[in-house]
C-alpha positions in Angstrom: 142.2 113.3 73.1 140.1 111.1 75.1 136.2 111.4 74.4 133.7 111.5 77.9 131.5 108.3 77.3 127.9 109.3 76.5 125.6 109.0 78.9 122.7 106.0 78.9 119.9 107.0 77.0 116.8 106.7 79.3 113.8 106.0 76.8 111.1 107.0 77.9 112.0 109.0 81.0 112.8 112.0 79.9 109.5 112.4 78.4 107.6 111.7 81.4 109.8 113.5 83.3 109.6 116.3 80.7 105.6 116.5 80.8 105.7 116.6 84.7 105.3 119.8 86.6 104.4 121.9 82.8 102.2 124.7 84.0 98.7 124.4 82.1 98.5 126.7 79.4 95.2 128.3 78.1 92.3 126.0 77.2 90.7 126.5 74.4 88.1 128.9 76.0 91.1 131.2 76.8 90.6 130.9 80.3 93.6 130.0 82.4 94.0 127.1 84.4 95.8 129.0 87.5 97.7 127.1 89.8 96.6 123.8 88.3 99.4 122.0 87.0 99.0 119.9 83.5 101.1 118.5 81.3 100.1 118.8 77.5 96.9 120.7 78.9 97.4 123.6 76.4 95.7 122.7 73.0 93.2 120.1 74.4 89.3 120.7 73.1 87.6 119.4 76.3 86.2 121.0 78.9 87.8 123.5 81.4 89.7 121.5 83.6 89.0 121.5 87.8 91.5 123.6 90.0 93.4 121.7 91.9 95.8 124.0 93.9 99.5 123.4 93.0 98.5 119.6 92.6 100.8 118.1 88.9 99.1 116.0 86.9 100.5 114.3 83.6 98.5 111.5 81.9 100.6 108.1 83.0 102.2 104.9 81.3 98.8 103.6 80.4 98.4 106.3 77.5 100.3 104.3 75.1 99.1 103.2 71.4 99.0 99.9 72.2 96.4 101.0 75.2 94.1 103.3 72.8 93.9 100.3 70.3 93.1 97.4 73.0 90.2 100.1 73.6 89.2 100.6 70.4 89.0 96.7 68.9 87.1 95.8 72.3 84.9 98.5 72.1 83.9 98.1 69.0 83.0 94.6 69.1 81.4 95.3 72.5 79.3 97.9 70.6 78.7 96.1 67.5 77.1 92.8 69.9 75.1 95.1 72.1 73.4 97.4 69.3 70.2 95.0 69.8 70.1 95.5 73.3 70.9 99.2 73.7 67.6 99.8 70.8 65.5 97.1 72.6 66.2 99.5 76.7 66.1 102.5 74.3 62.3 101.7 73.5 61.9 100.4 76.9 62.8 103.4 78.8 60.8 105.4 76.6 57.5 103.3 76.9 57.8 102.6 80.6 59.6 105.6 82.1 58.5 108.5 79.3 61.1 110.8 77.9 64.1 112.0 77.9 65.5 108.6 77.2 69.0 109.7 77.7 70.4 111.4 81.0 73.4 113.8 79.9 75.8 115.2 82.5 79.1 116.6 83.2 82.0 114.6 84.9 85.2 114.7 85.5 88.2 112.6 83.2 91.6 113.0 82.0 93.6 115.7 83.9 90.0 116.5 85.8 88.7 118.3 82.3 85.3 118.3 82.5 83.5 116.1 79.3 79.5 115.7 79.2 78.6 111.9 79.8 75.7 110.0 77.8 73.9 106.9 80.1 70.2 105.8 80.1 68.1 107.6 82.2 67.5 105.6 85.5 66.3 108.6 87.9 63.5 111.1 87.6 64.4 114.0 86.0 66.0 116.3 88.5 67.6 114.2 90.2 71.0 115.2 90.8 69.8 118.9 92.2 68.1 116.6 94.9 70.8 114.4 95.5 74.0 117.2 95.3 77.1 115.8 96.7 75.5 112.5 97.9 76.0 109.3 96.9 72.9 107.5 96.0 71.4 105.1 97.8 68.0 103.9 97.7 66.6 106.2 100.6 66.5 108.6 98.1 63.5 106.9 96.5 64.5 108.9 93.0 65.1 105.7 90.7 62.2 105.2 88.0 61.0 102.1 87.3 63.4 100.5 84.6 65.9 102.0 86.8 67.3 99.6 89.4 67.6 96.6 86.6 69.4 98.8 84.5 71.6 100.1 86.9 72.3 96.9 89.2 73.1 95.2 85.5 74.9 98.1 84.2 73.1 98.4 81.0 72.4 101.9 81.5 76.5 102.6 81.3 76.6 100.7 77.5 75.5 104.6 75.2 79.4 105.1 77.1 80.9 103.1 74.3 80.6 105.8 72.0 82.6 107.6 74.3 85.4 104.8 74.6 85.7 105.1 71.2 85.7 109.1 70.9 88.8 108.7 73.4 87.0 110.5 76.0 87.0 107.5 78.2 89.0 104.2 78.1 87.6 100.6 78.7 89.3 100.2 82.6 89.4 103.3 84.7 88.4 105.0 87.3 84.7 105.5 87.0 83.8 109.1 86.3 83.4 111.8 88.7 80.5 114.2 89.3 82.2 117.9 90.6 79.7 117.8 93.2 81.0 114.5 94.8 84.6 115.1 94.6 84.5 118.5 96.1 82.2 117.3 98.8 83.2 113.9 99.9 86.7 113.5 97.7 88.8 116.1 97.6 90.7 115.6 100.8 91.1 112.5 100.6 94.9 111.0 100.3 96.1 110.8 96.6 92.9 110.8 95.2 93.5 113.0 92.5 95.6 110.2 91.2 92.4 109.0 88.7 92.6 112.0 86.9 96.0 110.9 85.1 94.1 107.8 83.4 91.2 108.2 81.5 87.9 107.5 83.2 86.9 104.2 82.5 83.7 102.2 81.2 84.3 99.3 83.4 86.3 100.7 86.7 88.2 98.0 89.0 86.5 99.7 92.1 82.9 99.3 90.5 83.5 96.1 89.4 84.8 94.7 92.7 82.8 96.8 95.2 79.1 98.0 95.5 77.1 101.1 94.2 77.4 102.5 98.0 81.1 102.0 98.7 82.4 104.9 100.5 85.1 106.7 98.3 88.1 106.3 100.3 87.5 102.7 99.6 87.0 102.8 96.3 90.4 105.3 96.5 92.5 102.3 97.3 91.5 100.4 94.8 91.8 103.3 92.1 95.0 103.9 93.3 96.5 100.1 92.7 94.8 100.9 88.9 96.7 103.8 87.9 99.8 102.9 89.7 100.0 99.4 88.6 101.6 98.5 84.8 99.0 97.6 82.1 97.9 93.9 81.6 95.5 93.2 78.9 95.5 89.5 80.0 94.4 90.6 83.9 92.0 93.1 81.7 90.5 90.7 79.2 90.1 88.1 82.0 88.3 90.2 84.3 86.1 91.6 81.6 85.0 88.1 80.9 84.1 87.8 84.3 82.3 90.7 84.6 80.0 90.4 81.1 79.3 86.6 82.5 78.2 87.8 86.0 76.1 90.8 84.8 74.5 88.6 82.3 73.8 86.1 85.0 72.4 88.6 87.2 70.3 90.1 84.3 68.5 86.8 83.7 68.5 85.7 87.2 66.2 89.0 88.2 64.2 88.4 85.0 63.3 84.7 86.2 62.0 86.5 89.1 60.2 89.3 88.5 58.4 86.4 86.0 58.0 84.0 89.5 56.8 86.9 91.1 53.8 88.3 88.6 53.1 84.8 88.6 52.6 84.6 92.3 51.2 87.6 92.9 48.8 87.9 89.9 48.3 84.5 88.7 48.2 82.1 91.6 47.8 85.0 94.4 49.8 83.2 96.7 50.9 86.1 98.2 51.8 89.6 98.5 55.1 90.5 98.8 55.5 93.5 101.5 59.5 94.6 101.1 60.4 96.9 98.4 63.7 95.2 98.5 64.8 92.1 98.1 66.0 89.6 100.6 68.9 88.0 100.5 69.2 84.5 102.7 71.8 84.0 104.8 73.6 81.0 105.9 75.8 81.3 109.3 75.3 85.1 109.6 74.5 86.1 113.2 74.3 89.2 115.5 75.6 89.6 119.0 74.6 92.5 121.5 77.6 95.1 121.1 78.0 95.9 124.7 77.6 92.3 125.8 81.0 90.8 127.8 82.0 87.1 127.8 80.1 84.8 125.9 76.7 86.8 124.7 73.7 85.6 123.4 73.7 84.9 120.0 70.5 85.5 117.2 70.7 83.4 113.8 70.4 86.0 110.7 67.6 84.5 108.4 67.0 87.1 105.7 68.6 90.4 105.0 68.2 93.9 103.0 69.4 97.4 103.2 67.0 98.3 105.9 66.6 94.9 108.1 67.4 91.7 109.7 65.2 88.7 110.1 66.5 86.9 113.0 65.5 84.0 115.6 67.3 82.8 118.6 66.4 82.0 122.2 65.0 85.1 124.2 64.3 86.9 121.4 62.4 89.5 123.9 65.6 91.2 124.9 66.6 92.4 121.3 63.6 94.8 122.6 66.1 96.3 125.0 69.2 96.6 122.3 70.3 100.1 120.7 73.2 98.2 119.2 74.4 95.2 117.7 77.0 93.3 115.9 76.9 91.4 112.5 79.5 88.0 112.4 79.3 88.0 108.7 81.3 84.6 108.0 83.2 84.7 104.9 83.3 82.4 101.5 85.3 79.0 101.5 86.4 79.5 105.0 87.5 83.2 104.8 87.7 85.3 107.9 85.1 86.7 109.5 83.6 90.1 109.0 82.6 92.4 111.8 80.2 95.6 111.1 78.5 97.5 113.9 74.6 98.4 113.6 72.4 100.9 115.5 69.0 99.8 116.0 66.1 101.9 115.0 63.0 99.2 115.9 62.7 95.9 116.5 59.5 93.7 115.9 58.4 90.4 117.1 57.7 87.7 114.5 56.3 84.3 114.9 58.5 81.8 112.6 58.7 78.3 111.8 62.1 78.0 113.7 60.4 79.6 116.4 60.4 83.3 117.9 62.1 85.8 115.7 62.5 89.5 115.2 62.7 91.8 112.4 65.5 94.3 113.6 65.5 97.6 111.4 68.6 98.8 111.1 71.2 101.6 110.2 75.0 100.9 109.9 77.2 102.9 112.7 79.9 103.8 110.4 80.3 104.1 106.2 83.2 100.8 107.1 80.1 98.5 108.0 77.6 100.1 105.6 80.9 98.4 103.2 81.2 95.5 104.9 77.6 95.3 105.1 77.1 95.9 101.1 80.0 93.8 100.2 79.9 90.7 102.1 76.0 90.6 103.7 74.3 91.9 100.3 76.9 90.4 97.8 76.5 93.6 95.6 80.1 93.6 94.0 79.4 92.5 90.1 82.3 90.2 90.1 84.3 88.0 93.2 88.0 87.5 91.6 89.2 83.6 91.8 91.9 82.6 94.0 94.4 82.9 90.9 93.1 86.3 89.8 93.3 87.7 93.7 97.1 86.4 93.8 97.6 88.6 90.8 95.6 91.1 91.7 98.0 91.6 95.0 101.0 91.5 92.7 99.9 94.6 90.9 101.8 97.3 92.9 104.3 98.5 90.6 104.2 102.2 90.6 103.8 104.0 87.3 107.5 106.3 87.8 108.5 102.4 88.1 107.1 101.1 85.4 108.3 104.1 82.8 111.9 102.9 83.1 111.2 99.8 81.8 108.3 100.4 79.6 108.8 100.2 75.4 
């Protein structure tokens, strides 16, 4: 009698397959998580987990030993080299911003259970009832006075090493989520919910490679080629490199000048300096009128910020006239240019060594140039990949259904 052939084993399939679509049992608070779908939800300690409708989540290829102890060894070491630093903000915060020292608050990680966050405080306390669902941005005015170093150098993020290490969070991952923000500005936003099979991470590929302000479909995308994309520890150790070196750099870069500017401004008295924020120079930037046909007339971008443009040009009296404008932002080593609209809110006549200019205040039209603005006016992304990273970096597409058939 002839025996059927048994069928291919499929690894690790099955298991994935198997952990899809499990309805979520009780948490540990009893309460249950109706209509949210989770796979291995039922004897987790965490938080209670976010509804999301008929939505199935089941943590992803990236939950693997090998993953949890590439987070561990790096974490450790990260934590045992920045111990000095975190004591020496620790006092910091405390003598020039007053207690508490830590700001504590709950987010959103793995399987969108809620886990309570530890960072250094960098706004005043009560911040987030003032701010809500908004993403901050420095019209808010609520940062203290340690608080934009720490935050543009990301040392107020390093207390989150404990929780890499507690296996609340992982080293890459989507950054965190406050309830607020997703249910305001993320919810409906196309596979979104995709973060919340990977652990929140400490370093996030969207953070790292886009600014504070990015809007969050952006930042989506690039969450989205995260999860779905196989691990690579050399991509990861390579960019974390990168990133240490370039927030180092900026750390000591804004030291030198908030030394050159006490010594300028107390010592010497050379001058004053009137902008809260900092200028960033410009070389080849230029804005056109936005309604103008054939070949307009074009104003040379000197200086830049969040709020203005210094400019000069030839008949610099008609910028007087203009509602809106557009900024030709070129790109780096002959990349393409980048086009972001602006509406004008004033414009004011300055006399400069080139000759007439303007100070244009400004407000971007649309959250694409307040990106494109951020990104590639402002240079506010932590690190800008190499060519041979960004050729990898495009390569990372498989999806993670993909990658479980040939994974282990």
């Amino acid at each position: 009698m002839d025996v059927p052939p048994k069928p291919p084993r499929r690894k690790n399939v099955d298991a994935v397959d198997g952990m899809k679509g499990r309805v979520a049992q009780r948490s540990s608070s009893g309460v249950a998580q109706a209509g949210f779908l989770v796979a291995g939800a039922g004897t987790s300690d965490a938080g209670a987990a976010l509804s999301l409708g008929d939505t199935a989540l089941s943590p992803n290829a990236r939950h693997h030993w090998r993953g949890r102890l590439f987070d561990v060894v790096v974490a450790g070491g990260l934590l045992a080299a920045a111990l000095p630093l975190i004591g020496a903000t620790a006092a910091l915060v405390l003598i020039v911003d007053g207690r508490p020292v830590f700001y504590r608050g709950e987010r959103l990680g793995l399987l969108a259970k809620t886990f309570t966050i530890t960072k250094f405080r960098t706004l005043r306390t009560g911040a987030q009832r003032e701010v809500g669902g908004e993403l901050l941005n420095h019209r808010h005015g609520l940062k203290t006075r340690c608080g934009e170093f720490l935050r543009e150098t990301r040392i107020d993020e390093l207390p989150q090493l404990f929780h890499v290490l507690r296996g609340e969070m992982a080293l890459f991952g989507p950054r965190p989520e406050r309830q607020e923000v997703f249910e305001a500005k993320c919810r409906e936003i196309p596979r979104y919910v995709d973060r919340f099979q990977v652990k929140p991470g400490l370093f996030g590929y969207a953070q790292i490679l886009t600014p504070h302000a990015t809007p969050k479909r952006i930042r989506a995308v690039i969450d989205r080629r995260f999860t779905d994309a196989p691990p690579s520890t050399g991509f990861d150790l390579l960019l974390l490199g990168l990133t240490i070196k370039s927030l180092v750099g900026e750390a000591a870069a804004r030291g030198v000048r908030f030394v050159g500017q006490v010594w300028k401004q107390r010592v010497v008295k050379a001058y004053r300096q009137k902008r809260k924020l900092r200028r960033i120079e410009q070389h080849g930037t230029s804005v056109v009128p936005s309604d103008a046909s054939g070949r307009p007339n074009s104003f040379s971008v000197i200086d830049a910020n969040d709020e203005a443009l210094l400019v000069y040009g030839e008949d610099i009296e008609s910028l007087q006239k203009m509602d809106a404008l557009t900024l030709r932002i070129p790109g780096r080593r002959r990349g393409r240019t980048r086009i972001a609209r602006i509406r004008v809110d004033r414009c004011e006549s300055r006399r400069l060594n080139e000759g007439a200019g303007a100070v244009i205040h400004f407000q971007p039209s649309s959250e694409n140039s307040a990106y494109i603005i951020e990104q590639y006016l402002l240079h506010r992304s932590i690190v800008e990949l190499p060519a041979f990273m960004r050729r990898a970096w495009s390569r990372r597409s498989v999806r993670t259904t993909d990658l479980a058939l040939a994974s282990e």
